[in-house]
C-alpha positions as CSV (number, residue, x, y, z in Angstrom):
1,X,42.7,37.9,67.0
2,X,44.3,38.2,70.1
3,X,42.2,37.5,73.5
4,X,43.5,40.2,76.2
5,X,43.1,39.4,79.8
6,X,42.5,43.1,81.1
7,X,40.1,46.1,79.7
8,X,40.4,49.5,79.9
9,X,37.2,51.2,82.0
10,X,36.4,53.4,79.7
11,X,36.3,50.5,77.0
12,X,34.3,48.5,79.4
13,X,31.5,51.4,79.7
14,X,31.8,51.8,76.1
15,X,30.5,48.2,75.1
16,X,28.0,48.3,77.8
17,X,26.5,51.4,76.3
18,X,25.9,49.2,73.0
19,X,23.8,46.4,74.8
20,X,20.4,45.8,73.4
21,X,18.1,47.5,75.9
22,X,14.9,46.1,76.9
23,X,12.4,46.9,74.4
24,X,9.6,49.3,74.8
25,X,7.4,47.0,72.2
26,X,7.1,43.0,71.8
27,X,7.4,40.3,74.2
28,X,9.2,39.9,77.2
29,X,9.2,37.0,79.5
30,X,10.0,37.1,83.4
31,X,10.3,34.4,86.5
32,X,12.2,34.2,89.3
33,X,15.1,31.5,90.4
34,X,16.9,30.9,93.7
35,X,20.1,30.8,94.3
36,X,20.7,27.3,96.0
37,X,24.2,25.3,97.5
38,X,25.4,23.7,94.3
39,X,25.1,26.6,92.3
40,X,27.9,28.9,94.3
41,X,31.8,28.3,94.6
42,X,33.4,28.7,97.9
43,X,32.9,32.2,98.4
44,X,29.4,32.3,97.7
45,X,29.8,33.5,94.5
46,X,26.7,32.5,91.5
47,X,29.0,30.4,89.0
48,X,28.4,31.0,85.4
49,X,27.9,27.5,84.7
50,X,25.1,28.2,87.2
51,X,24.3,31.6,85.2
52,X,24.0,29.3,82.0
53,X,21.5,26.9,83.3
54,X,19.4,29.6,84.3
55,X,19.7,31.2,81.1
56,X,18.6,27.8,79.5
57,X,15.1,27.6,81.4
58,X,14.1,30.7,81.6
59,X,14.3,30.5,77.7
60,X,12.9,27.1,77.5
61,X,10.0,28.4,79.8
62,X,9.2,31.6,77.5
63,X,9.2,29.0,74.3
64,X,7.0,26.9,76.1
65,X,4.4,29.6,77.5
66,X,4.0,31.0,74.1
67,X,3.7,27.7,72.3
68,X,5.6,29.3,69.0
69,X,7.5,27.1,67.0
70,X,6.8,23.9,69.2
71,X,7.6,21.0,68.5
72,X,9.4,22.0,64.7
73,X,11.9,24.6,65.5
74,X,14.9,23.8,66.9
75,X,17.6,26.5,68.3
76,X,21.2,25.6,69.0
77,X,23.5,28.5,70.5
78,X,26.5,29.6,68.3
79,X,28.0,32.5,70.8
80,X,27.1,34.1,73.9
81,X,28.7,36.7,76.1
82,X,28.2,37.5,79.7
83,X,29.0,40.9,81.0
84,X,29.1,40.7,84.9
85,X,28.5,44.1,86.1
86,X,28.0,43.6,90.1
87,X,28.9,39.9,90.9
88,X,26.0,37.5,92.7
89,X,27.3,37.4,96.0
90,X,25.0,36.6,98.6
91,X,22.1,36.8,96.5
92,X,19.4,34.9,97.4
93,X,16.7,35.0,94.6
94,X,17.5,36.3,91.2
95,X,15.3,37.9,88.8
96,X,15.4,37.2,85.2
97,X,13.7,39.1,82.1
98,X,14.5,37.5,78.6
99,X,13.8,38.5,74.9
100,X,14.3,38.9,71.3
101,X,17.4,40.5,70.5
102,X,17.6,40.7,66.9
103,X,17.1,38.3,64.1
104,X,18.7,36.9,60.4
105,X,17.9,34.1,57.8
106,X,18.6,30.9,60.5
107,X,19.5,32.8,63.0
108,X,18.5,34.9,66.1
109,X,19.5,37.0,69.3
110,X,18.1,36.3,73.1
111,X,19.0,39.0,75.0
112,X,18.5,38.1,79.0
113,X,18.6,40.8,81.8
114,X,19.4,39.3,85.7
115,X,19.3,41.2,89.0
116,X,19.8,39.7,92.2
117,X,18.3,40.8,95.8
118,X,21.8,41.6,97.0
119,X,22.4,44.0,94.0
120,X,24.0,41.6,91.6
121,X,23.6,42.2,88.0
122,X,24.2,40.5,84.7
123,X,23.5,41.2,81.1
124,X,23.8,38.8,78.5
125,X,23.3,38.4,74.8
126,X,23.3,35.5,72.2
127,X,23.0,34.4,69.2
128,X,20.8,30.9,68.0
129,X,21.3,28.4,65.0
130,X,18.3,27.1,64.0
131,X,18.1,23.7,62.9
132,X,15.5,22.1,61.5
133,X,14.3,18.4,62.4
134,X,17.3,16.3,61.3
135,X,19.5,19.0,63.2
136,X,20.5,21.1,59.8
137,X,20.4,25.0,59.8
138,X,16.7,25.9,58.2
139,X,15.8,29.6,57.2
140,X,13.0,31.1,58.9
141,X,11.4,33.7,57.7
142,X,8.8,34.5,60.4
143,X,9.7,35.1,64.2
144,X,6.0,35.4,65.1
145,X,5.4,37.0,68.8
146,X,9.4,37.4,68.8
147,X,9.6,39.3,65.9
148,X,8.8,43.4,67.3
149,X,10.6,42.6,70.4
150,X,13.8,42.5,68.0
151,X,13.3,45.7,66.7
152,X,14.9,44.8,62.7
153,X,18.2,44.4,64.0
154,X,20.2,41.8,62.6
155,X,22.4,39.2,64.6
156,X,25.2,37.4,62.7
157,X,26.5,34.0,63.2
158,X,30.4,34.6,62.5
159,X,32.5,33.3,65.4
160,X,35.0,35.9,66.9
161,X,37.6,34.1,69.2
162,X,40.8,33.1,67.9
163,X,42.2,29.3,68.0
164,X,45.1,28.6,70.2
165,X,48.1,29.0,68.7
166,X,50.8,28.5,71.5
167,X,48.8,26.6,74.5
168,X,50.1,27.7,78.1
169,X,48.2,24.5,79.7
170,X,46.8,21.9,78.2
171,X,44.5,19.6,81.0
172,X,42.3,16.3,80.4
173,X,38.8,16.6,81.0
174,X,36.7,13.6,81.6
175,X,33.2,13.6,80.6
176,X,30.2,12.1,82.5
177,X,26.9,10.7,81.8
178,X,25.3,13.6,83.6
179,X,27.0,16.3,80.8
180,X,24.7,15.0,78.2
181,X,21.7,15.9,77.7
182,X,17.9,15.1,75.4
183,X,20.0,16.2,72.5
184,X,22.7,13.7,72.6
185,X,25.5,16.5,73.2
186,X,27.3,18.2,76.5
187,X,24.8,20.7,77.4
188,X,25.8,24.2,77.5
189,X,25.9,25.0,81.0
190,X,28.9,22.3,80.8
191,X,31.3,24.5,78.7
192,X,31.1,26.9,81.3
193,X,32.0,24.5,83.7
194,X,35.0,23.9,82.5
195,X,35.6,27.8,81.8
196,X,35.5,28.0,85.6
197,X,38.1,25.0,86.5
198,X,41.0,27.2,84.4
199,X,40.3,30.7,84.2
200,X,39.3,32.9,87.2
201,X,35.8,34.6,87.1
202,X,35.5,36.4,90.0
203,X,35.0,39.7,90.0
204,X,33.4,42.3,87.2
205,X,34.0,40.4,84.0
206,X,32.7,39.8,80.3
207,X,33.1,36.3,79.5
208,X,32.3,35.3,76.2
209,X,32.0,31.9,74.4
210,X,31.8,30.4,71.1
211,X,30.2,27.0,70.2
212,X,31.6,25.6,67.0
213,X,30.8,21.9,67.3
214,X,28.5,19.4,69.4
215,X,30.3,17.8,72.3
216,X,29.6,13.9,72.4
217,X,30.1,12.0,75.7
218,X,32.7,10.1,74.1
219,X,35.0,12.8,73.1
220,X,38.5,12.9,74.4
221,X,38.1,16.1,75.7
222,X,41.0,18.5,76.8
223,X,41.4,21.8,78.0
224,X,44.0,24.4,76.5
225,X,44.7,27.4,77.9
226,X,46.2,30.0,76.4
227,X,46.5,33.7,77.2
228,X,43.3,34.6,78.9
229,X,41.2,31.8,76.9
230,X,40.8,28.2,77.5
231,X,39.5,26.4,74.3
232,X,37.9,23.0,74.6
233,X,39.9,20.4,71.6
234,X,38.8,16.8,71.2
235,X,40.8,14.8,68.5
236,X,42.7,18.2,67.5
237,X,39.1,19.6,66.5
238,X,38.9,22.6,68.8
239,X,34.3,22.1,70.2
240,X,34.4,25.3,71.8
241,X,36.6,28.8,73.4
242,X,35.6,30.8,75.7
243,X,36.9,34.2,76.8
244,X,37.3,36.1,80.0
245,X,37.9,39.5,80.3
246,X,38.0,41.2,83.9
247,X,37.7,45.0,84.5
């Protein structure tokens, strides 16, 4: 598997057309965020490590309106890929709609939708472990009010980008106290963090990202960049890589 740093246009509308649309049955969940200082780089440009913490409460806020599964279930993210159509620049307020994007046997897809008041838009899909109270993958067998909105489609749990194989830059990456948090591991808005500091994300773009294993705070973390991937290695076990793909 070989991570290309360039896409053709015609590929690029071609994997846009297969995006889970919105469904016309089952639940959807909406709210609002706004853009504030600390989530923009220099150019006033919405940072995907911004994107991902948005992601993570508008989720967290659908769990917790419907009640479902609280407090057994637990969901850890295996992939996710975000496909920046018009970039969040000078957006102000963005508008997020989130649901069910398919399901499997401890696993499932969240499918989020983002449009910004300064015609920015972003589409995103994902896939979910779940675990089950000591943190191990449980089956599930019933997605309650998640369940139509997924339509039958099934989501698979297979990871897709390749390891490095001949690093172009290899840089340290301290971890803080702040990167970890009520699980014990780097939150997920962190990876992308560290996707920014390497590889450049302005622009129209698909970035996609695989989580293989938890992140502790006292990992010797690196970053290795290779082609137009950066994969996150602690103790020669490569955590996480991550993908960018500009248009």
């Amino acid at each position: 598997m070989i991570c290309h740093a360039a896409l053709a246009q015609a590929d690029w509308l071609a994997m846009l057309e297969t995006a889970i649309p919105r469904p016309a049955a089952g639940r959807t969940f909406s709210a609002m965020r706004r853009v504030r200082l600390s989530d923009m780089d220099e150019s006033g440009r919405l940072r995907l490590d911004a994107v991902a913490r948005f992601l993570q409460d508008i989720a967290i806020d659908d769990v917790q309106e419907t009640g479902w599964g609280l407090p057994e279930h637990l969901w850890f993210v295996r992939s996710i890929r975000i496909d920046v159509l018009e970039p969040f620049v000078g957006d102000t307020a963005v508008e997020l709609t989130t649901w069910c994007s398919g399901v499997a046997a401890i696993a499932a897809g969240r499918r989020w939708s983002l449009k910004g008041d300064a015609g920015g838009r972003i589409e995103v899909d994902s896939v979910w472990i779940h675990l089950d109270a000591d943190q191990q993958p449980a089956r599930i067998d019933d997605f309650g009010v998640y369940g139509d909105a997924a339509a039958g489609r099934h989501v698979s749990t297979k990871l897709t980008l390749a390891e490095p194989v001949e690093p172009e830059v290899v840089v340290p990456w301290p971890l803080r106290a702040t990167d970890v948090d009520l699980h014990g591991h780097v939150n997920n808005a962190v990876h992308w963090q560290a996707v920014e500091h390497v590889l450049p994300t302005t622009g129209r773009l698909r970035a996609d990202l695989d989580y293989r294993q938890p992140i502790d705070l006292g990992d010797e973390l690196e970053l290795v960049r290779f082609e137009s991937c950066v994969a996150l290695v602690a103790s020669d076990a490569v955590k996480a890589v991550a993908r960018v793909t500009s248009t």
